[in-house]
C-alpha positions in Angstrom: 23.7 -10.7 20.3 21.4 -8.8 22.9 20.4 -11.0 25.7 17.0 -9.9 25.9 16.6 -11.0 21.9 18.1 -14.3 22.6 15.8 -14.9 25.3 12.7 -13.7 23.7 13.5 -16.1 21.1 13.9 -19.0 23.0 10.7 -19.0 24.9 8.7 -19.1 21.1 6.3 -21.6 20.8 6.1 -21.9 17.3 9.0 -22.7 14.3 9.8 -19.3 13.2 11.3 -21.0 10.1 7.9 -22.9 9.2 5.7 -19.2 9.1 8.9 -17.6 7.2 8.0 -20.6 4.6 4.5 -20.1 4.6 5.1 -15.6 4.1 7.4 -17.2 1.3 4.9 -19.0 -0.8 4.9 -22.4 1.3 8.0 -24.2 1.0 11.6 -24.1 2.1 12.6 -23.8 -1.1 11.1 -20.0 -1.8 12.7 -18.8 1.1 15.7 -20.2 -0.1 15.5 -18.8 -3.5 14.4 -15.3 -1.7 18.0 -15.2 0.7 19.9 -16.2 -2.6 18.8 -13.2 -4.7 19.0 -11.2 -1.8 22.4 -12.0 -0.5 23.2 -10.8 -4.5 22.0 -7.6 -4.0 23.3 -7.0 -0.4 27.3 -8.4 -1.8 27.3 -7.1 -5.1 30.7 -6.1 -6.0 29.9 -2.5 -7.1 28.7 -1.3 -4.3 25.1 0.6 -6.2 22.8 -1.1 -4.2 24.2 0.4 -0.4 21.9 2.4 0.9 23.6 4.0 3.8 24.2 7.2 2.9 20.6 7.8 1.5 19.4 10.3 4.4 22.4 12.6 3.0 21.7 12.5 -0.2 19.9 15.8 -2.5 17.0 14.8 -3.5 18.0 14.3 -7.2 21.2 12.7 -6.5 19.1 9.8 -4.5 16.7 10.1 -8.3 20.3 9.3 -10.3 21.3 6.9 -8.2 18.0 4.8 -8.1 17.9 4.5 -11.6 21.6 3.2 -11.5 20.3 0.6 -9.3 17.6 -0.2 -11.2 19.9 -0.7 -14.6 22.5 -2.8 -12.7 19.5 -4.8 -11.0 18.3 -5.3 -15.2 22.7 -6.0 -15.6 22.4 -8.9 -13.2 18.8 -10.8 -14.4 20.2 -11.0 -17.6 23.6 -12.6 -16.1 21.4 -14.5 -14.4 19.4 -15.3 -17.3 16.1 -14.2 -14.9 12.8 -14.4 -17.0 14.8 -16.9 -19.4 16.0 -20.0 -19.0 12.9 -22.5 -18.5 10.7 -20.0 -20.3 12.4 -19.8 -23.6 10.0 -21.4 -25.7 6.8 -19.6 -24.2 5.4 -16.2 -24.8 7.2 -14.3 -21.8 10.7 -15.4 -23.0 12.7 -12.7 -22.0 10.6 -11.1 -19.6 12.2 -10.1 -16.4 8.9 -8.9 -14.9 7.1 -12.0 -15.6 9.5 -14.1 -13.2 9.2 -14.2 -10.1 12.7 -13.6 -9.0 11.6 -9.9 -10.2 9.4 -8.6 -7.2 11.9 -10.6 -4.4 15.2 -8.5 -6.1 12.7 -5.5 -5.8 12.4 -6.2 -2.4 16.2 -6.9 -1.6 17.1 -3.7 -3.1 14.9 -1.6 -0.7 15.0 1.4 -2.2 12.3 3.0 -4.2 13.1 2.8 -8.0 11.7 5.5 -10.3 10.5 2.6 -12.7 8.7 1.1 -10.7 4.6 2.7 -11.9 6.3 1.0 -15.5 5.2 -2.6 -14.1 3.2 -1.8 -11.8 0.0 0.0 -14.4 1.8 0.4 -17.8 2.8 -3.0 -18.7 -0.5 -5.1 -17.4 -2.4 -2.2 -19.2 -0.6 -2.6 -22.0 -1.5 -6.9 -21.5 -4.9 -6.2 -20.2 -6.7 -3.8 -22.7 -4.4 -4.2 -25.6 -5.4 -6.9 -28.8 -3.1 -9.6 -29.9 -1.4 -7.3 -32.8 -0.7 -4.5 -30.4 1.1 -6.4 -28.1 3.4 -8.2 -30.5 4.5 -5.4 -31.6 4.8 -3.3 -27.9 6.0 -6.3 -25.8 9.4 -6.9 -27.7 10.0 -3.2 -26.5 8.9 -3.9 -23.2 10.9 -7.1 -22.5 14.4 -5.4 -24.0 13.4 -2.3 -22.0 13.6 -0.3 -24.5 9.6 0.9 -23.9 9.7 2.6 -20.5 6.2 3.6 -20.0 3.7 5.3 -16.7 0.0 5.3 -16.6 -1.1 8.7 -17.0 -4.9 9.0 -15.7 -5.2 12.4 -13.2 -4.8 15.7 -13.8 -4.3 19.1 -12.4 -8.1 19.9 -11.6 -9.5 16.0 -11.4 -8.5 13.0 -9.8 -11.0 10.8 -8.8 -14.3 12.0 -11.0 -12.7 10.1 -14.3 -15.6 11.2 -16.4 -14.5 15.0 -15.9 -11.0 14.3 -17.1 -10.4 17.1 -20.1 -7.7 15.4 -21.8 -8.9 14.6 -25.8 -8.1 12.2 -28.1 -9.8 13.3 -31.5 -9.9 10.9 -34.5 -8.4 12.6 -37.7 -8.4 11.0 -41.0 -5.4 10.9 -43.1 -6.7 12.8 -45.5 -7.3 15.2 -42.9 -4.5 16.1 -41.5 -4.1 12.7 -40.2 -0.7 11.6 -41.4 -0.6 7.9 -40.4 -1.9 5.0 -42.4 -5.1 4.4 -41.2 -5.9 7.7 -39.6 -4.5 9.3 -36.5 -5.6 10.4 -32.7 -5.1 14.1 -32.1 -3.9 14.2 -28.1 -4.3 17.4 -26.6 -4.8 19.3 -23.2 -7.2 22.2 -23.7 -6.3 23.9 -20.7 -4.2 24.0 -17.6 -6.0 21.8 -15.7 -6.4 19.2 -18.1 -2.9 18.9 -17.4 -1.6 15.2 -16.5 0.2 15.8 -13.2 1.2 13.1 -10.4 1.8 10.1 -12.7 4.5 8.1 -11.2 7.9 7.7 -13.8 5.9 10.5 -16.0 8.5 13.2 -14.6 12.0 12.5 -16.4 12.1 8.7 -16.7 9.3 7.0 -19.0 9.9 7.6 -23.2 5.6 6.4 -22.8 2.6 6.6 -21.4 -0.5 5.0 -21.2 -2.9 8.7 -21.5 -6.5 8.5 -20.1 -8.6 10.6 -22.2 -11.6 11.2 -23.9 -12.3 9.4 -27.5 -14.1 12.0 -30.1 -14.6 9.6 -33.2 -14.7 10.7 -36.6 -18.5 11.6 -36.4 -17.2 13.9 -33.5 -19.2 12.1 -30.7 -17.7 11.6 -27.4 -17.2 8.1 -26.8 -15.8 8.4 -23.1 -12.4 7.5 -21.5 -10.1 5.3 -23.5 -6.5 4.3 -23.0 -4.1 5.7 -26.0 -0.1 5.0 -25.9 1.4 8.0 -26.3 5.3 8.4 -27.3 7.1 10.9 -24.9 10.7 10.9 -25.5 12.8 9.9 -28.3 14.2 6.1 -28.0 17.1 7.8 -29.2 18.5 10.4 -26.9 15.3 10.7 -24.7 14.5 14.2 -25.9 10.8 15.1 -25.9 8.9 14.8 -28.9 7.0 17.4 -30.5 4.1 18.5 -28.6 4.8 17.1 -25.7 5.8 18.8 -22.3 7.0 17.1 -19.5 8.7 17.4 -15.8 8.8 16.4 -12.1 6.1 17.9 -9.6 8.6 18.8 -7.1 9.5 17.3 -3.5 6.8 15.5 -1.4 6.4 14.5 1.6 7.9 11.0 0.6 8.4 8.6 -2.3 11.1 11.1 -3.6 13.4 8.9 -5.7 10.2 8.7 -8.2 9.7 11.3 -10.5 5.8 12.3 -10.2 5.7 14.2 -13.3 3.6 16.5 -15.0 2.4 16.3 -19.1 0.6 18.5 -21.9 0.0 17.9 -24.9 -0.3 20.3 -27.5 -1.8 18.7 -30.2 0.4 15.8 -30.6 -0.4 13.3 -33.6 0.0 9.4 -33.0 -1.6 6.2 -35.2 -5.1 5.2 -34.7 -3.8 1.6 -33.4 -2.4 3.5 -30.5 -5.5 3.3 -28.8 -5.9 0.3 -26.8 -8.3 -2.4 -28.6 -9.3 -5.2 -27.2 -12.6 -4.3 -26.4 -13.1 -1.6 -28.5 -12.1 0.0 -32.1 -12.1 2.5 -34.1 -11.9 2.2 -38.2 -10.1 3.7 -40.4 -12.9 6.1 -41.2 -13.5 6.5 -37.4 -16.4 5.1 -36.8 -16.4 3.2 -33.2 -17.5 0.1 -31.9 -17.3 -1.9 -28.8 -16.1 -5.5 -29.6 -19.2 -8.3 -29.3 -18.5 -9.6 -25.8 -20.2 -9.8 -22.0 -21.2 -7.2 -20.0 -18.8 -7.6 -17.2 -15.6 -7.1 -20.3 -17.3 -3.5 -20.4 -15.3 -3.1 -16.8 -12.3 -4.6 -17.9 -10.7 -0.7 -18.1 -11.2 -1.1 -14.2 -8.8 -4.0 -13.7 -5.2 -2.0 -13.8 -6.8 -0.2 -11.1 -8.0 -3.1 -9.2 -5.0 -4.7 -9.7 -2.9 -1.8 -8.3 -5.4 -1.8 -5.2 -4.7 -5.4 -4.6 -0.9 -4.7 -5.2 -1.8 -1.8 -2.5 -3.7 -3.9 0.1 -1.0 -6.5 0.1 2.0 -3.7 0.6 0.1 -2.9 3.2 0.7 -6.1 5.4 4.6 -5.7 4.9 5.0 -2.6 5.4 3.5 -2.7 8.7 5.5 -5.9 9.5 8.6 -3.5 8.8 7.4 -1.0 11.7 6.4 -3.8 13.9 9.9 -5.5 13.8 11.9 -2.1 14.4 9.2 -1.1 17.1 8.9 -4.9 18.8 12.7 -5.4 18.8 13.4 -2.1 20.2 10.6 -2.9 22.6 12.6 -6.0 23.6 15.7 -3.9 24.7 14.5 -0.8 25.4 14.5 -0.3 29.3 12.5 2.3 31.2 11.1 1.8 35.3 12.0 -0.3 37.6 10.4 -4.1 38.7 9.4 -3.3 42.3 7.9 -6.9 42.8 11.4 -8.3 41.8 14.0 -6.5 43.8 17.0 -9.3 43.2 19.6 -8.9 40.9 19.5 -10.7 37.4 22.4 -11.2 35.5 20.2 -11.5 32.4 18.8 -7.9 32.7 22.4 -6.1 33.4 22.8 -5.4 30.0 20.6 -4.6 27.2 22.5 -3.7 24.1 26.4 -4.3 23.3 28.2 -0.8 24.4 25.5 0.0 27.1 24.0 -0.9 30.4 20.8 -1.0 32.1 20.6 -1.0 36.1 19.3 -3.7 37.4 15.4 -4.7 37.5 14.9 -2.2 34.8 11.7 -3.3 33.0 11.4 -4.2 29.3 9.1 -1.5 27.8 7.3 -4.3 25.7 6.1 -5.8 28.9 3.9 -3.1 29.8 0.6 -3.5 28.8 -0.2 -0.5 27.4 3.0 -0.7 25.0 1.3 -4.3 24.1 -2.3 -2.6 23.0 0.0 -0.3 21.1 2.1 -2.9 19.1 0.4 -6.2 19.1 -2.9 -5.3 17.3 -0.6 -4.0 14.6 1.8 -6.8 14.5 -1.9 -9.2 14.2 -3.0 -7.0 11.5 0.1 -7.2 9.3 -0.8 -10.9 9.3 -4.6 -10.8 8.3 -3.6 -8.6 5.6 -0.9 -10.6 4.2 -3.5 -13.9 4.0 -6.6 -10.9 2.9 -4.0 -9.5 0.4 -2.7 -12.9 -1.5 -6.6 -14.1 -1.4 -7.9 -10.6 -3.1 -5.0 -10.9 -5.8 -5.0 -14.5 -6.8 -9.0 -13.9 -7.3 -8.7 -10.8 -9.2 -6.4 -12.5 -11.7 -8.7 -15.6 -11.7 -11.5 -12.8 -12.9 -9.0 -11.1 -15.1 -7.8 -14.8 -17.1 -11.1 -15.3 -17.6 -12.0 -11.7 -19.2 -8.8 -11.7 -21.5 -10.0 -15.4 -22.8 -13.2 -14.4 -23.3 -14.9 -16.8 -20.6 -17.7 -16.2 -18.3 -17.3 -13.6 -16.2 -20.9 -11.9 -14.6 -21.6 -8.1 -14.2 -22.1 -9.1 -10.9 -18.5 -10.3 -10.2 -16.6 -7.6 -11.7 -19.0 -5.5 -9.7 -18.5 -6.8 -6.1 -14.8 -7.5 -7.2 -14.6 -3.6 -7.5 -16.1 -3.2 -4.4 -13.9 -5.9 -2.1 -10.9 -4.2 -3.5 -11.8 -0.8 -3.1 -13.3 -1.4 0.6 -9.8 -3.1 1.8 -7.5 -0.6 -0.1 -9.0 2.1 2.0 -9.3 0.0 5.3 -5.8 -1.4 5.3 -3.8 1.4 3.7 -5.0 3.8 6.3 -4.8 1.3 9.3 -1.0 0.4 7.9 -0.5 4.4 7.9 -1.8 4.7 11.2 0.1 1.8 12.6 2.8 2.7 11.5 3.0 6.1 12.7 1.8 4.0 16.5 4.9 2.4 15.7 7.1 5.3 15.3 6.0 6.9 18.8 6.3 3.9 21.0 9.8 4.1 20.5 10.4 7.2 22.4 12.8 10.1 21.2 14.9 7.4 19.4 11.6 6.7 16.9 12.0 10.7 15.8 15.6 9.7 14.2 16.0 9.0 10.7 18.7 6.2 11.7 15.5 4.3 12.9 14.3 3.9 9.7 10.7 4.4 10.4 10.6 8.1 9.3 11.7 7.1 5.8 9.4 4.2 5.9 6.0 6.3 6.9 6.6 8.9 4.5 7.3 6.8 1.9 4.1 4.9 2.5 1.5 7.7 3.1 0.8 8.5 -0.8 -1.1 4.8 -0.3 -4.5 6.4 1.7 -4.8 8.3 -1.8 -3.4 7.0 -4.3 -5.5 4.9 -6.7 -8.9 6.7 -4.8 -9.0 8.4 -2.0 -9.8 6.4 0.9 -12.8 9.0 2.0 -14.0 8.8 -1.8 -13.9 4.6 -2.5 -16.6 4.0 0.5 -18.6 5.3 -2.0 -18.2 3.1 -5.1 -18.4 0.4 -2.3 -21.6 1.0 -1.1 -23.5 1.8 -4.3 -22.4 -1.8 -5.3 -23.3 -3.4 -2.3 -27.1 -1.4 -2.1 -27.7 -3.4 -5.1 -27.6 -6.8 -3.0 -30.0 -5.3 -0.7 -31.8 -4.6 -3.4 -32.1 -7.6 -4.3 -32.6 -9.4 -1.3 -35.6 -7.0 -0.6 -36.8 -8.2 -3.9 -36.4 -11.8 -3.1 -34.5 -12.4 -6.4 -32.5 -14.7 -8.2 -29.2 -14.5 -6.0 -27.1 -16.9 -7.9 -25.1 -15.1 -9.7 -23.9 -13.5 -6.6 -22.8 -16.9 -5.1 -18.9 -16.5 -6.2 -19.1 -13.0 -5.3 -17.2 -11.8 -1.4 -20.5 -9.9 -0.6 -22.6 -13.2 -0.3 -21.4 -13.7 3.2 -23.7 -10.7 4.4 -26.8 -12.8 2.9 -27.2 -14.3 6.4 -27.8 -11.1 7.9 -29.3 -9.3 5.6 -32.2 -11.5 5.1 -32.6 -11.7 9.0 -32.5 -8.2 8.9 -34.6 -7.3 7.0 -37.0 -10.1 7.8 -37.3 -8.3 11.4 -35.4 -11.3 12.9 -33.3 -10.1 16.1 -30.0 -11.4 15.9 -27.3 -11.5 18.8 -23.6 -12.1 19.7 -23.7 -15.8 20.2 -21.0 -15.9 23.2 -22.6 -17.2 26.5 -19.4 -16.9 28.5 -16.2 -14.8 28.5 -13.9 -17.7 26.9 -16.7 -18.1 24.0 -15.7 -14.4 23.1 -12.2 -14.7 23.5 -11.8 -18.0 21.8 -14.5 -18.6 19.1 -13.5 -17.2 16.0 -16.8 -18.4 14.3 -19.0 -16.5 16.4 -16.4 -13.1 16.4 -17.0 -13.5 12.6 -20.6 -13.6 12.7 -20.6 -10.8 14.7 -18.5 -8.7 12.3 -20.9 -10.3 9.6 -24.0 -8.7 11.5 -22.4 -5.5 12.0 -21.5 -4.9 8.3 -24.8 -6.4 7.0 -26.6 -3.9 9.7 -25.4 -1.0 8.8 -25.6 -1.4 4.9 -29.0 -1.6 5.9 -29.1 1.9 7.8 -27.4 3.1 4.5 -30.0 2.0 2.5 -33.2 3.2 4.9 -31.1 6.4 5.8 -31.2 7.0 2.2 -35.1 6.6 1.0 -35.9 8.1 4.1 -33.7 11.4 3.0 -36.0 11.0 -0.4 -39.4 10.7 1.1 -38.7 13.6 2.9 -38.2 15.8 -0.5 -34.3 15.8 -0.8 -32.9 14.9 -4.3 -30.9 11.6 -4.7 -27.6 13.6 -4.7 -28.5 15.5 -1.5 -29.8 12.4 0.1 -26.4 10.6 -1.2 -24.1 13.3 0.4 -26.0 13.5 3.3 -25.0 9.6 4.1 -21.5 9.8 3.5 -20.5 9.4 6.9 -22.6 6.4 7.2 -20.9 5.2 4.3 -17.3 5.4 5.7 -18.4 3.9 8.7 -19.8 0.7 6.4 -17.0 0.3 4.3 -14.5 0.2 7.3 -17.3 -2.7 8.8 -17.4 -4.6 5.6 -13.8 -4.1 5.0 -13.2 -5.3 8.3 -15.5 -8.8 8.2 -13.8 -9.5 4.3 -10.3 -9.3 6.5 -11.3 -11.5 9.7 -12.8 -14.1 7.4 -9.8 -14.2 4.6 -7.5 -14.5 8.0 -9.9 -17.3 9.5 -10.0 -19.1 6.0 -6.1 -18.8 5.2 -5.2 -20.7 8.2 -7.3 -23.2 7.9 -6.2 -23.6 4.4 -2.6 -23.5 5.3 -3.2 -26.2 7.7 -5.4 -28.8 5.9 -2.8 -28.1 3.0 -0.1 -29.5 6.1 2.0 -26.1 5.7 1.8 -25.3 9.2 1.1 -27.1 12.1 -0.4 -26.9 15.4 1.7 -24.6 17.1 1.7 -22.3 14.1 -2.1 -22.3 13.9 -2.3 -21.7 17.5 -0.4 -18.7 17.7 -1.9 -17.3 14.1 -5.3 -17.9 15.4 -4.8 -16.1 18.8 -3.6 -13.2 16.5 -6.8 -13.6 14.5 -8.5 -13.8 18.3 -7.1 -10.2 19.2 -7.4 -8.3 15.6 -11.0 -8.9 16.1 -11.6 -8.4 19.6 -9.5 -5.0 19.5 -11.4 -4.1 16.3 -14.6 -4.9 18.4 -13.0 -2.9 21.6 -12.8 0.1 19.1 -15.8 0.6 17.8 -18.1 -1.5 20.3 -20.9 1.0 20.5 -21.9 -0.3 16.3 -22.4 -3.9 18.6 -24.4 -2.3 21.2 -26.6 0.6 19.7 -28.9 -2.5 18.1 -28.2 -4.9 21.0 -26.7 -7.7 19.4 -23.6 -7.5 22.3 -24.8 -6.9 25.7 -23.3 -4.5 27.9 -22.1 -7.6 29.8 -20.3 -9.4 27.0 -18.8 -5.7 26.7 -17.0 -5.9 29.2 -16.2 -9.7 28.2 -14.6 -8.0 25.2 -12.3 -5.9 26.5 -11.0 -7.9 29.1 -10.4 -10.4 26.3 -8.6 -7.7 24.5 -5.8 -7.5 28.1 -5.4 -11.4 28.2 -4.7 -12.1 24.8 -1.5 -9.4 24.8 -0.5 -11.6 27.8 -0.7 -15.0 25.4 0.8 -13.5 22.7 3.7 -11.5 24.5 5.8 -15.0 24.3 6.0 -14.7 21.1 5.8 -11.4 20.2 9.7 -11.0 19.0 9.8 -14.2 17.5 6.3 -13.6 15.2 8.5 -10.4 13.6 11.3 -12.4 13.1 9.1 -15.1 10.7 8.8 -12.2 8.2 12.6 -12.5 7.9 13.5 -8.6 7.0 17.2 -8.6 6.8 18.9 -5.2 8.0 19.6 -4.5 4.8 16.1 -3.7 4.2 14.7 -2.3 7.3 17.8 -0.1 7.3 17.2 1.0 11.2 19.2 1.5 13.8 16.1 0.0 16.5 15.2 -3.1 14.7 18.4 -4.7 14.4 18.4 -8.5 14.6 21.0 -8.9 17.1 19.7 -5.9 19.1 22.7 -4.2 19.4 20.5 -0.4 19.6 23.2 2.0 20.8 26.2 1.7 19.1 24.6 1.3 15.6 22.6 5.1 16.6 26.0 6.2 17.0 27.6 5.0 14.0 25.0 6.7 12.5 25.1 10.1 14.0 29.1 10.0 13.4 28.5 9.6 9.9 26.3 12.8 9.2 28.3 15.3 7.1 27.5 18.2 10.0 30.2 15.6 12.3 32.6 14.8 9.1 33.6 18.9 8.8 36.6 18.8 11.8 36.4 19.9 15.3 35.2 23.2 14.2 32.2 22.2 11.6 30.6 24.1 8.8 29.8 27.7 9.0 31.9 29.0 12.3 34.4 30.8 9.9 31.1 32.6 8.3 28.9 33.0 10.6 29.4 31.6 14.5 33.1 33.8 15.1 31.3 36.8 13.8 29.1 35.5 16.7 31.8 34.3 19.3 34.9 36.4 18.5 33.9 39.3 16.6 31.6 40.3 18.6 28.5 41.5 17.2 26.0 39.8 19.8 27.6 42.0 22.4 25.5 44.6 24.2 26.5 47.8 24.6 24.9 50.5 26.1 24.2 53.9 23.7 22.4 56.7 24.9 18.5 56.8 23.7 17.9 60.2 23.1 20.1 62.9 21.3 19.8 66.5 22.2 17.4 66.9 19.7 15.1 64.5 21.5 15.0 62.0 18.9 16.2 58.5 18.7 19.5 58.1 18.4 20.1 56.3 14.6 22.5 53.1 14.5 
């Protein structure tokens, strides 16, 4: 073990094992359970689930061997009798994906599986917009795996404007053409753009998929985007059916095990009770109809999406943990300068990594400050997200219960639900992308290496700023939902309904607002804005709420001056982004605040826990403040005195936290198996485990002499055809002299 790791851990002032419980679910047992499944993946006998090699790997080779993985991962839960057992006699009997072994043996194997859109948008569409019937008759499929399925929503020329998508779905009768008892849906693609292309598992995996397209009924109105389950692949031999073309997209930047694929449909015929009905029908004469129930069902089509951003917004927080343990551990061991205040020799510092040396007095990177502003925001952030991220999902399946049982559920909830998922999707996938990339340069040269594992991990991760709406495009959607409550309060009406709603927190401000009350940073000395979350939060509260209010004078000012309400819109876009980030960023600081004093009135944690999670929440906010301070001053609600309180603020809480900055990675408990880098290694041991790796690449595996000498390099060497020798220029002629 590294001695700088051992001693970083033993100056913690908090039990790393309690906040490993509380990332687990809350008890010692979870975490437990979690090191069981994953010690099964990391020993199993056949050796599938190493992941070694992968950097070496073709691209489909890595594609075949994920989906190995993923049908011995399906070998062992049924050995294991995972999603059985204690659920036998209920509805999900059978169902791997509805235990929650499933996601932890996901994580163990840490390696991207090409199944993985199949659970992640096809299955809760399927349980989400799909009636009673349907689903007894899909889910069997589903739970024997048999029914392999991706969500297939863009398209060549559209992405996020879903009401241009060109795909059809045209009723046909069956004594029209339309072969199936009851009638059929016609699915086509009427041009090259109305092609389906990015779907995850679409490629060469799923034998289904959930198709986004437009309804013509049998009156041949358009009735808008509906889902339709349409069969891809025989369940025989997994050849494509009739009508239906299919492939991969070709490499990305990342995510390359999945098969992104493309699809057209040429006319291909499938039964009328293939389109999803829960909330709406069509008969067997075609004529549509939207089933009797509240508004806010009408967005019930929204919650795969949501539910994916929420999945999205909670990756987020992990994922960044990942590149703050490899960076922070590295951090810890990595030596660079010398400590010219401490000239005497220290046992301790004369070696920093088995197989290596420093000199004495050498200086841990992480202790320079400006490595600290680097990391530790980042490593604070990974934190508020995971408490924002578990809040935003267990409320958007509270919302989603009640819509699927029919129980009341306001416009208004789905509405601002929409909105707080959309606002921290954007905010935390890009700050994760970012940070993580932070992450990768603070470790030097050694970051660059694909034995450090972060390359893998960042490129892997980027699709997550645009998948499921771009993140310059959902400030948008946020903000024309969040005008409404200024609306409102302008109007002085009924607010109740928006009492359970996340965007009731801004009613403080906005009313003060926009009552032409002056409102200020309430911090009368430095430690009040260092230490008082409360007033931080207000002041995040006020800045959101402020500029939601610019947005919505910038825009009928752009009106009153003659500009339409489109060019008006586009001409506040910027100040759009600018409010989603702020809005975003007060939902995050307040879901941090709140999950830690949750977690310690519910006795999870205790002091020592909540003091070092709260100087964390201290930091995120003050750095977020540091960053964009001049939204605090242009209105005056921070002095330029408190300022400079601020920043300063920023400089001593790295100082508090820097204790504990190695031990606060540790609590997320990554084994090496899954950061798979040579840099964050728990016992430190940096150097030897880079050169393991470089040994192993196939370039050092050919003998002394390597690949391509014989071919190429002794035509260079010994052959001789580098060498220079002299010719005359000019023949008698006076011309150049041809080779």
């Amino acid at each position: 073990m590294n001695p700088d790791l051992t001693r970083e851990r033993r100056q913690a002032t908090f039990s790393v094992e309690c906040l490993t419980h509380l990332l687990d679910g809350g008890s010692q047992r979870q975490t437990l359970r979690r090191r069981q499944l994953q010690a099964l993946i990391e020993r199993d006998p056949t050796g599938i689930f190493d992941n070694t090699n992968n950097a070496y790997l073709h691209r489909t080779e890595r594609h075949v061997r994920a989906l190995a993985k993923q049908v011995r991962l399906l070998e062992l839960c049924r050995l294991l009798d995972i999603g059985g057992g204690a659920a036998a006699d209920t509805d999900t009997a059978g169902h791997v994906l509805s235990s929650t072994d499933y996601p932890l043996l996901l994580q163990a194997v840490a390696d991207d599986l090409p199944t993985s859109l199949h659970w992640v948008m096809f299955v809760p569409n399927i349980q989400s917009l799909c009636d009673d019937e349907q689903q007894a008759e899909w889910m069997p499929l589903i739970r024997d795996w048999k029914m392999v399925g991706c969500y297939a929503q863009t398209e060549l020329g559209h992405g996020s404007n879903v009401r241009a998508l060109e795909t059809t779905a045209t009723f046909l009768p069956k004594g029209k053409g339309g072969g199936h008892r009851g009638g059929s849906f016609v699915i086509d693609s009427p041009t090259l753009t109305s092609t389906k292309f990015w779907p995850g598992t679409l490629g060469r995996t799923a034998n289904h998929a959930m198709v986004i397209a437009n309804l013509i009924d049998g009156q041949g109105i358009s009735r808008g985007m509906h889902n339709f389950l349409v069969p891809l692949r025989s369940l025989h031999d997994h050849s494509l059916l009739p009508g239906v073309t299919t492939g991969d997209i070709g490499p990305k930047i990342g995510y390359n095990n999945m098969d992104n694929g493309f699809a057209s449909f040429n006319k291909v015929i499938i039964p009328r009770r293939n389109m999803a009905m829960r909330f709406a029908t069509v008969d067997e004469q075609g004529r549509y109809s939207k089933k009797n129930v509240a508004d806010a069902s009408a967005k019930v089509a929204y919650i795969t999406m949501m539910q994916v951003r929420a999945y999205i917004t909670n990756e987020a927080g992990k994922n960044l943990a990942m590149a703050c343990t490899i960076a922070i551990r590295y951090s810890a061991v990595r030596r660079q300068g010398f400590d010219q205040d401490h000239q005497e020799d220290n046992n301790d510092n004369n070696s920093n990594s088995k197989g290596g040396t420093s000199r004495p007095n050498e200086l841990q990177i992480l202790d320079y400050k400006q490595q600290q502003h680097r990391l530790f925001p980042r490593l604070a952030a990974s934190y508020c997200f995971f408490f924002a991220g578990r809040k935003l999902l267990v409320t958007l399946h509270d919302i989603e219960s009640r819509l699927v049982q029919n129980k009341p559920v306001t416009k208004n909830e789905v509405a601002d639900m929409h909105a707080s998922s959309s606002a921290l999707k954007s905010y935390t996938s890009a700050f994760a992308a970012d940070g993580m990339e932070d992450c990768r340069k603070a470790c030097g040269g050694h970051g660059f290496l694909v034995s450090s594992g972060l390359p893998e991990l960042i490129t892997t991760y980027l699709q997550n700023p645009t998948v499921e709406g771009d993140n310059y495009m959902l400030p948008q959607q946020v903000i024309k939902v969040l005008l409404k409550l200024v609306q409102a309060v302008q109007e002085e009406a009924d607010l109740k309904d928006y009492e359970p709603c996340e965007s009731y927190g801004l009613l403080p401000s906005l009313r003060a607002i926009l009552n032409g009350h002056k409102e200020h940073f309430g911090a009368s000395s430095p430690n009040d804005s260092q230490r008082n979350l409360p007033i931080l939060l207000k002041a995040f509260q006020h800045r959101a709420a402020r500029l939601l209010v610019v947005c919505a004078t910038d825009l009928q000012t752009s009106m009153a001056k003659g500009q339409s309400q489109q060019e008006a819109w586009n001409q506040a876009l910027v100040q759009m982004g600018r409010t989603c980030r702020a809005y975003a960023q007060y939902l995050l600081l307040r879901d941090f605040m709140q999950g830690i004093d949750s977690e310690e009135q519910a006795g999870s944690i205790g002091p020592p826990e909540v003091a070092v999670l709260s100087d964390l929440a201290r930091l995120l906010a003050l750095y977020w403040v540091e960053g964009d301070l001049g939204d605090f001053l242009e209105d005056g609600y921070v002095s330029p005195e408190q300022s400079q309180w601020i920043r300063a603020g920023v400089l001593q809480l790295l100082t508090v936290i820097r204790p504990n900055a190695v031990a606060l990675v540790d609590a997320r408990d990554f084994s090496d198996f899954r950061l798979k880098s040579a840099l964050g290694r728990y016992d430190g041991n940096v150097y030897p485990a880079i050169m393991e790796s470089a040994k192993r690449d196939p370039l050092n595996t050919a003998g002394d002499v390597g690949p391509g000498y014989a071919e190429h390099l002794k035509r260079l060497y010994v052959d001789g055809v580098g060498e220079y020798r002299p010719k005359k220029s000019f023949n008698n002629s006076g011309t150049a002299a041809r080779l």
